[in-house]
C-alpha positions in Angstrom: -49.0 -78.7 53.6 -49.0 -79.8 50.0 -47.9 -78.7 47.2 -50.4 -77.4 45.2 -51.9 -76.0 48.7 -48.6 -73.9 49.0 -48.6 -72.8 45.6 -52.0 -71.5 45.1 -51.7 -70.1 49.0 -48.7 -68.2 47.4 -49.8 -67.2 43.9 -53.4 -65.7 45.5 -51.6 -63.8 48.4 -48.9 -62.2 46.6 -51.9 -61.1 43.7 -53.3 -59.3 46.8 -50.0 -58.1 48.2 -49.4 -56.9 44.8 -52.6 -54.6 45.1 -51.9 -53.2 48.4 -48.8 -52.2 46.9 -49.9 -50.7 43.5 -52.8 -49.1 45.9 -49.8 -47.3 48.4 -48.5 -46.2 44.9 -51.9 -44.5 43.7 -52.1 -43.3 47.1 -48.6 -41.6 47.3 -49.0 -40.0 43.6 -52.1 -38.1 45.0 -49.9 -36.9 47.2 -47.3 -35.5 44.4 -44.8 -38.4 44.8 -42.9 -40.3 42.7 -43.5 -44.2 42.0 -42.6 -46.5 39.6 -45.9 -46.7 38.3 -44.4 -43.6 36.3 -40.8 -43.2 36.3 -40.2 -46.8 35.0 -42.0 -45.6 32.0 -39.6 -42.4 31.9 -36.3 -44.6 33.0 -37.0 -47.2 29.7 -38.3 -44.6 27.1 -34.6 -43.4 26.5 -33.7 -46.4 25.6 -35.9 -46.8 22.3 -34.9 -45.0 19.6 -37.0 -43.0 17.8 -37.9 -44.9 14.8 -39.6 -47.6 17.1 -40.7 -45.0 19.3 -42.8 -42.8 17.0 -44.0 -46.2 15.1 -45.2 -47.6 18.4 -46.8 -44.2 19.6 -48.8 -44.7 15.9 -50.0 -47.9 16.7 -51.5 -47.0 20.3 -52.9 -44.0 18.9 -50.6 -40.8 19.8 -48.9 -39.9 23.0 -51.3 -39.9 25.2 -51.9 -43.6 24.7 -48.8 -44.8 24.8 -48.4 -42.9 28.4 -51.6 -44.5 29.5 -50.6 -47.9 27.9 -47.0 -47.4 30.1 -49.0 -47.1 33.5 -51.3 -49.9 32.8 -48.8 -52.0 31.8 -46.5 -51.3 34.5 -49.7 -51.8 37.4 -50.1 -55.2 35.7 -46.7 -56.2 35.3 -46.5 -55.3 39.4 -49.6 -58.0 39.9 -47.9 -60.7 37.8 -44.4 -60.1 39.4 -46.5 -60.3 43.0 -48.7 -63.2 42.2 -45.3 -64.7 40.8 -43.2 -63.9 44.3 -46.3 -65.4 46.2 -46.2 -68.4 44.1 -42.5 -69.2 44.9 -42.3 -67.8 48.6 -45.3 -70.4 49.2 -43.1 -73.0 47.3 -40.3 -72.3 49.5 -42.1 -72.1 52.8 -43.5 -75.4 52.5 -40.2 -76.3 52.7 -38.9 -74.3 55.4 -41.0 -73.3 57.8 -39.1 -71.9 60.2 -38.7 -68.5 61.8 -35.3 -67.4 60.5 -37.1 -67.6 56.9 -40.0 -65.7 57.3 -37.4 -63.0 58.9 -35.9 -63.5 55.5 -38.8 -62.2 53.5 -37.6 -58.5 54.5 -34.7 -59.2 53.0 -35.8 -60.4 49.6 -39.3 -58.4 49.5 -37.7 -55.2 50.9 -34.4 -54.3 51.2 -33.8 -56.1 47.7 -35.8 -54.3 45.8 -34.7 -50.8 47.6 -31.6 -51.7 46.4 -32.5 -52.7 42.7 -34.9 -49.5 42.1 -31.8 -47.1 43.6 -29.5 -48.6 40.9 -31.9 -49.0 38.2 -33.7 -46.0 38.5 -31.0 -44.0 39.8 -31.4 -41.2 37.0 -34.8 -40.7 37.3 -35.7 -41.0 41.4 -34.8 -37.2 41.4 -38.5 -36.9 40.2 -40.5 -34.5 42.0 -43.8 -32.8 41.4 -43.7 -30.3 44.3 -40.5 -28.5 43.5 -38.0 -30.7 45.9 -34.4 -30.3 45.1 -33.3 -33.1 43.3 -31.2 -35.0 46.1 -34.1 -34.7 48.5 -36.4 -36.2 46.2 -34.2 -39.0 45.3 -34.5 -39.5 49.1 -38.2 -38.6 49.2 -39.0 -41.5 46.2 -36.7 -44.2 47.6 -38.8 -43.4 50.8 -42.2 -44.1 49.4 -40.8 -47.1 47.1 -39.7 -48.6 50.6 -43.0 -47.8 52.3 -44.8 -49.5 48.9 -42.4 -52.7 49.0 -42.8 -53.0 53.1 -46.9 -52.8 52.5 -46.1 -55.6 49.8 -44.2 -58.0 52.1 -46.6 -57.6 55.0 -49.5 -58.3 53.0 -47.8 -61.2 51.4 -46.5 -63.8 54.7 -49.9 -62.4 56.5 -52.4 -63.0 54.1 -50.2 -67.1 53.6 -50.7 -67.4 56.9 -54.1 -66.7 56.7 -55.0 -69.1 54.1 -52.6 -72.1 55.3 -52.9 -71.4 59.6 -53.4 -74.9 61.3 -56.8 -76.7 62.1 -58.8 -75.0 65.1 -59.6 -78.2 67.5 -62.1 -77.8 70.4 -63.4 -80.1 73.2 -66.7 -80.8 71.3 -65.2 -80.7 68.0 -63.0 -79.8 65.1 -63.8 -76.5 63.0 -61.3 -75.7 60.3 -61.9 -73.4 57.8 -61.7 -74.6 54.3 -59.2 -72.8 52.1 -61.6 -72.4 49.7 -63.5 -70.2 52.2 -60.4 -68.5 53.3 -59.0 -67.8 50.0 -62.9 -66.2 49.3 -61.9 -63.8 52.6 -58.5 -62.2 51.5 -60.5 -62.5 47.5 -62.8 -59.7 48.8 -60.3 -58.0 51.1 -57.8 -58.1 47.7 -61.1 -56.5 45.9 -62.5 -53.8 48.3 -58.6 -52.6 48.8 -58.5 -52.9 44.5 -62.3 -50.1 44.5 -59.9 -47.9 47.0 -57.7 -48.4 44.1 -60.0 -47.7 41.1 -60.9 -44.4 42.9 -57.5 -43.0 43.1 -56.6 -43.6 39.6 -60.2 -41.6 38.4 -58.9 -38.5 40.5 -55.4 -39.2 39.1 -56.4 -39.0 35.9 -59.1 -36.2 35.9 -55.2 -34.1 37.0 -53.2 -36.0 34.2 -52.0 -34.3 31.0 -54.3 -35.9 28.9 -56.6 -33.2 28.3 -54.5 -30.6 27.2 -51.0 -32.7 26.3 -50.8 -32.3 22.2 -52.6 -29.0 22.2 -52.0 -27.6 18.8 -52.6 -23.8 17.7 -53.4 -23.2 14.0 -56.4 -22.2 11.9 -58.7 -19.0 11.7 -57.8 -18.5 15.5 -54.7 -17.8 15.1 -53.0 -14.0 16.8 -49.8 -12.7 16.5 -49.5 -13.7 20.7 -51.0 -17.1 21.7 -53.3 -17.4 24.6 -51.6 -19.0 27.3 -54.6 -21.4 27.7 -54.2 -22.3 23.7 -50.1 -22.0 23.7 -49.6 -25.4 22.0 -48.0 -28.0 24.9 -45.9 -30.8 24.7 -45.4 -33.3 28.1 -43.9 -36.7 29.0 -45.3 -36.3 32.4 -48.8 -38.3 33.3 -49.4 -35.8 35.5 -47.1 -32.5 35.2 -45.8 -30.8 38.2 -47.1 -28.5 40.3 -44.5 -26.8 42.1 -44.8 -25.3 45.8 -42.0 -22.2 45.0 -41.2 -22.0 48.7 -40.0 -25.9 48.3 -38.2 -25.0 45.2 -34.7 -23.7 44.3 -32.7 -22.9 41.4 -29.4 -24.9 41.6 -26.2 -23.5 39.4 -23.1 -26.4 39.5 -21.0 -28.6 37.6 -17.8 -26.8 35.8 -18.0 -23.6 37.6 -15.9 -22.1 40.6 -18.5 -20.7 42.2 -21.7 -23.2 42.7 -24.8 -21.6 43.6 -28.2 -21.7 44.7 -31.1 -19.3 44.3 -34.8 -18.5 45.2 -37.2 -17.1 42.8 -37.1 -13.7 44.5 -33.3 -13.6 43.9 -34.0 -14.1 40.4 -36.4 -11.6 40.4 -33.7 -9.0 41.5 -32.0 -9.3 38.7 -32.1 -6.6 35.5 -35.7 -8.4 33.6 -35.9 -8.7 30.2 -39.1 -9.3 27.9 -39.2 -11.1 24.5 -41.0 -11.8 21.9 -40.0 -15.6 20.9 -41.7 -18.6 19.1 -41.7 -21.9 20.3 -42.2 -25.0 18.1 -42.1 -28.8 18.9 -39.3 -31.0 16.9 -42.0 -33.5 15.9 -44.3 -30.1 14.4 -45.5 -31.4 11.0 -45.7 -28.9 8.2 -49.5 -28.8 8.8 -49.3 -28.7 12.7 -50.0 -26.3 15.1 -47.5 -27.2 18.1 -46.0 -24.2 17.0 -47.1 -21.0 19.1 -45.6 -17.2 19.8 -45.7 -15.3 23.3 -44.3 -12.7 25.0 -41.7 -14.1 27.7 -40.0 -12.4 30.9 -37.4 -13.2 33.1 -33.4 -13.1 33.4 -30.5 -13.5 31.1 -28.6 -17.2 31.9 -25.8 -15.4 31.3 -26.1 -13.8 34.4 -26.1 -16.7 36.5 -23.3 -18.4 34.5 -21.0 -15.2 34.8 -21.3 -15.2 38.6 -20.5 -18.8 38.6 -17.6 -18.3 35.9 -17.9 -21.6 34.0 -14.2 -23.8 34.0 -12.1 -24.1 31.3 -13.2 -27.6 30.8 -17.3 -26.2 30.2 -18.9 -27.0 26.3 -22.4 -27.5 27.3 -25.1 -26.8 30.0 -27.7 -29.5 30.6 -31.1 -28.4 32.4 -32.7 -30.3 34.4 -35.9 -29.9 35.7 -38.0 -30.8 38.4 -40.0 -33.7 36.6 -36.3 -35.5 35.7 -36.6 -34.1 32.2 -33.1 -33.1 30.9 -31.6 -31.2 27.5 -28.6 -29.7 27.1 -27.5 -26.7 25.0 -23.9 -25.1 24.2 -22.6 -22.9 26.3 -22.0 -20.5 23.7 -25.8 -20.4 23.3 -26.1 -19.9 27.1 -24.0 -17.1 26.8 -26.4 -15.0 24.2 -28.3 -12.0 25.0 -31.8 -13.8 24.2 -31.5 -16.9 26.3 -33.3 -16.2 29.4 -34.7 -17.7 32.4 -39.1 -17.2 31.9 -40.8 -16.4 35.1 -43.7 -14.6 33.2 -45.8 -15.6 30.1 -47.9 -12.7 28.3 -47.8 -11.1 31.8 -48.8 -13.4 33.8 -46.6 -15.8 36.1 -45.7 -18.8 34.0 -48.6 -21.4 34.2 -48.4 -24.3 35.9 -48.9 -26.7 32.6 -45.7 -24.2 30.7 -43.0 -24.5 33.6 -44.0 -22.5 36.8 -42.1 -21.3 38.5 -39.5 -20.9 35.9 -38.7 -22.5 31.9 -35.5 -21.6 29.8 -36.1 -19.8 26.5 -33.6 -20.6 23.9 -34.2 -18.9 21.4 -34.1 -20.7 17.3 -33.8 -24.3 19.2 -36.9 -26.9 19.2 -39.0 -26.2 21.7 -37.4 -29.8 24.0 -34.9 -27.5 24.6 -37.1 -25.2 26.1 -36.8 -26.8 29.7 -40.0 -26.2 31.8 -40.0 -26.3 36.0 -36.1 -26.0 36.0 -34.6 -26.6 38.9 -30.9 -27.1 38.4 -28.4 -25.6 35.6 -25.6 -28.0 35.6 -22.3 -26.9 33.8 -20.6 -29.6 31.8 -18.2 -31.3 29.1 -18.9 -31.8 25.3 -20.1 -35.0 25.5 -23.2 -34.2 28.0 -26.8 -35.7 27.2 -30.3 -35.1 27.9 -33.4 -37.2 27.5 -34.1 -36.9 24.2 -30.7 -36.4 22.8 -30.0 -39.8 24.8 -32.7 -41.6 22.6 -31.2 -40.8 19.6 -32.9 -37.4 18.7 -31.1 -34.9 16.7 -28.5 -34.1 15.7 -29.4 -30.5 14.6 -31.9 -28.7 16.9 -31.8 -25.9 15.2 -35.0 -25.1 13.5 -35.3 -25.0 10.0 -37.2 -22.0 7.8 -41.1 -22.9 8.4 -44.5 -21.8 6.5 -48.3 -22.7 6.9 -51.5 -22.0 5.4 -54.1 -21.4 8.1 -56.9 -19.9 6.2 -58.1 -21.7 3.7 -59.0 -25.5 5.0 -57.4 -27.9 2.9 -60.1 -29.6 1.1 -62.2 -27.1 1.3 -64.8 -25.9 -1.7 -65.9 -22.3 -3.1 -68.3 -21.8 -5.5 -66.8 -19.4 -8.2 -71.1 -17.8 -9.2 -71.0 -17.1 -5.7 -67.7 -15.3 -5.0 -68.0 -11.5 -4.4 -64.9 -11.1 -2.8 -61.8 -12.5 -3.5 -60.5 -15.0 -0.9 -58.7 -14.3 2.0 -55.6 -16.8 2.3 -53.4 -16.2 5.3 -50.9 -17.9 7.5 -47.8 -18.0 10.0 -44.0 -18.2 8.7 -41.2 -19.0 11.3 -37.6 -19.0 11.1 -36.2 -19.8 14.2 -34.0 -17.0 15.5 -33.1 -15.7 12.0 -36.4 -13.8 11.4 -38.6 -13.7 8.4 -38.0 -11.1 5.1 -40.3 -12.7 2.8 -43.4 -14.9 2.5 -44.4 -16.1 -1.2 -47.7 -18.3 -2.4 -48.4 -20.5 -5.3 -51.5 -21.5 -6.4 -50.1 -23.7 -9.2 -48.5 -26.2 -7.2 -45.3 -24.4 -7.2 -45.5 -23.3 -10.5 -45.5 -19.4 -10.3 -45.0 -17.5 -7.5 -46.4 -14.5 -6.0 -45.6 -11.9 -2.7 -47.8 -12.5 -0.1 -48.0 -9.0 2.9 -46.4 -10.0 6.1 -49.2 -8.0 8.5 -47.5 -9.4 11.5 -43.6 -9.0 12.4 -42.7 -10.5 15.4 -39.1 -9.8 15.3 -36.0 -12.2 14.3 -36.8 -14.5 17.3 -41.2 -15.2 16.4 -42.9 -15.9 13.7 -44.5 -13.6 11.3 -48.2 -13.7 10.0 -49.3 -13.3 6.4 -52.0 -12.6 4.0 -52.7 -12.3 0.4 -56.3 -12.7 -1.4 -56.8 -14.7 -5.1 -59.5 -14.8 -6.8 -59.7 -17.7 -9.0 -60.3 -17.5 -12.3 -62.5 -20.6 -13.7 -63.4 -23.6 -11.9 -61.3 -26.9 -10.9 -59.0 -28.1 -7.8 -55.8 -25.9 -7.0 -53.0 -26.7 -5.0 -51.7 -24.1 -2.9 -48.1 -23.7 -1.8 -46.3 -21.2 0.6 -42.6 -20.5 1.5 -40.6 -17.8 3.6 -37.8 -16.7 3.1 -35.6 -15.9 6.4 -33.7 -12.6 7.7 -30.7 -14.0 6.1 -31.8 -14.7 2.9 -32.2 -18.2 2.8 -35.5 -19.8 1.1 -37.4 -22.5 2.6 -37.3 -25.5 1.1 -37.1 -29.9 1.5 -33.3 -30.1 3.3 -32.4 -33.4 1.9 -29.5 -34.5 4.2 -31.5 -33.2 7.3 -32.4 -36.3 10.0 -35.6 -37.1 10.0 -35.4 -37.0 13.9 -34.1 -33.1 13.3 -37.4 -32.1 12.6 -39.2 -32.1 9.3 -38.8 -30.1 6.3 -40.2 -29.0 3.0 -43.3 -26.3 2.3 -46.8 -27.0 3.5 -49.3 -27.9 0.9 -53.2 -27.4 0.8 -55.8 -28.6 -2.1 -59.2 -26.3 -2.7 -61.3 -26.9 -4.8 -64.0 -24.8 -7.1 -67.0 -25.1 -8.5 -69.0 -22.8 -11.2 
């Protein structure tokens, strides 16, 4: 066999093997389990900080591209890297034909990378969209990853032997198969299998996160409770989890004496408490809506941490949930009265899309610290991470004093002939778990400042809504400016030595402009 025969034998039947293997992948995602196709994505992201994260994300055009450009990039990286192996195992076999090699290919297609994705990946193979303990669905992932990697080595020494098998001779005469017509064969078997392919990834996406990931809750619509179907959301996941409760269980362990586990009707035994608290994304801009209010239900953590009776040793509890998201939070902060563990939402059981079958609600944090699907509350020391925190997020998660104008649009016009009524001008204010006592508006770009009536209270823990009217008294552009002033006295306002990756701060600004 020559070289060149060898080589583009190799290159063409890993590029199919490659397929068959990113197809197994598609194929095993419809089935709710993990595959490098997304985890690799959620293994390397905590590793860029989030300076070159957020100005990568603005370059692809927001979240949701940058998850779809991690898929695709990853589906073609697995092509290249397969059309690469081909290229050398056909190198190699010309070489070597004998038996003992091709036994070898299990080795170095299989049990090599088996080994490789358990050590690199180790932190996120726990992934599981069903609800699987963690441990299982390490095993469960490592399971399918095998099953992919075996499908890929198969493919690979059958469809070389396929295009590089000896002559056929027969009495009458020779008949051999170009491998031009050969490599046309496994060209159209690589393509049907790559349309089986196509398919899955439509009904993959139609269930991704990309029609509702980003979904932001501001303007005339807002009410003092969000919707559940408009409560703002925030997701890393391509496709979120859907969790089967009778799979799932609630794990309490780390620095405790007593480790637990517990089943959402356990949890329900316990004395339920419902709260009003506000939720609001670290990256909310001051003219965002992933900011949103509802009415939560569920059990104090405290009461799970008591029972457990954290060590001496304990400074921090990291979550983790189901989708190998983690964030941790002081223990102290565990301990209070208004952290609880959400099985309801306004009423209802948690929605799938907000952390069914049960979220933490941490009252005053960012809402990353909110942990959605939560399977396991791990005890630990100071110096515990989660997956933000690790990519550099923070320090302070504590949200500042926030204010917005909802109502009117910025850039919006009035005519001042046509005016009969003053205008209404209304918004939210927010601050954190410290409540709100005050909410004042300029329309003088921060020149004078005047009450505006909170209408809407939601306790310390939510927001409050305001109103005011203003009738404007000659014609021109206006800037108007609103602050709050929290339950402990403190006025919103630009925190200068605050991170930028601490959440943003200042007062939210709107231009309006009139006409005679």
């Amino acid at each position: 066999m020559s070289r060149s025969k060898a080589l583009s034998a190799g290159l063409l039947a890993g590029l199919v093997a490659g397929i068959a293997m990113t197809v197994m992948m598609l194929l095993l995602a419809r089935f709710d389990i993990a595959t490098p196709l997304v985890i690799v994505g959620d293994r390397l992201s905590v590793f860029i900080s989030p300076g070159p994260f957020l100005s990568l994300m603005g370059q692809v055009g927001g979240y949701n591209h940058l998850k779809q450009l991690g898929v695709g990039s990853t589906i073609a990286g697995q092509l290249l890297v397969g059309a690469f192996a081909g290229a050398i195992f056909g190198l190699l076999i010309r070489r070597n034909p004998a038996r003992r090699f091709m036994l070898a290919t299990i080795a170095v297609f299989v049990v090599l990378p088996i080994v490789v994705a358990a050590v690199a990946l180790w932190p996120v193979l726990g992934t599981s969209y069903r609800g699987l303990p963690i441990n299982v669905a390490r095993l469960v992932t490592l399971v399918g990853f095998a099953l992919c990697v075996f499908i890929f080595e198969r493919t690979l020494v059958a469809g070389f032997q396929f295009l590089t098998r000896p002559k056929i001779e027969s009495e009458d005469r020779e008949f051999t198969p170009t491998i031009g017509r050969r490599a046309f064969v496994l060209s159209a078997i690589g393509v049907a299998v790559a349309g089986g392919g196509v398919a899955l990834a439509r009904k993959l996406y139609r269930a991704a996160t990309f029609g509702y990931d980003g979904t932001q809750y501001k303007g005339r619509l807002v009410q003092p409770i969000t919707p559940n179907d408009l409560f703002y959301c925030v997701t890393k996941n391509v496709i979120d989890p859907r969790i089967n409760v009778d799979l799932w269980h609630l794990e309490v362990n780390g620095l405790v004496e007593h480790g637990a586990t517990w089943r959402l009707q356990d949890l329900k035994g316990f004395s339920a408490v419902a709260q009003q608290t506000t939720l609001m994304c670290i990256s909310n801009g001051l003219d965002a809506g992933l900011i949103s209010n509802a009415i939560w239900k569920g059990l104090l953590l405290r009461d799970l941490l008591d029972q457990a009776a954290p060590l001496s040793g304990a400074a921090r509890v990291r979550l983790h949930g189901v989708d190998n998201y983690t964030d941790t939070i002081p223990l102290e902060k565990a301990m209070d009265p208004t952290t609880l563990l959400a099985y309801e939402m306004n009423g209802v059981p948690l929605p799938h899309r907000h952390g069914y079958p049960l979220r933490v609600i941490v009252p005053g944090y960012f809402g990353e610290k909110h942990v959605k699907w939560l399977t396991q509350i791990e005890v630990s020391e100071a110096t515990a991470k989660g997956f933000y925190e690790t990519q550099g997020w923070g320090p302070d998660f504590i949200t500042p004093t926030r204010s917005r104008i909802d109502v009117p649009d910025h850039e919006s016009w009035f005519s001042l002939g046509k005016l009969s009524a003053p205008i209404g001008v209304k918004g939210m204010a927010y601050g954190g778990d410290r409540g709100i006592s005050r909410v004042e508006v300029s329309f003088d770009d921060g020149g004078t400042w005047r009450d505006a009536e909170i209408h809407y209270a939601g306790g310390d823990l939510a927001w409050s809504l305001w109103k005011t009217d203003w009738m404007p008294e000659q014609p021109g552009d206006y800037t108007l400016v609103v602050r709050a002033t929290d339950g402990e006295g403190d006025v919103q306002d630009w925190e200068a030595d605050r991170s930028p990756f601490s959440g943003v701060t200042g007062l939210h600004k709107i231009v309006v402009h009139g006409t005679a």
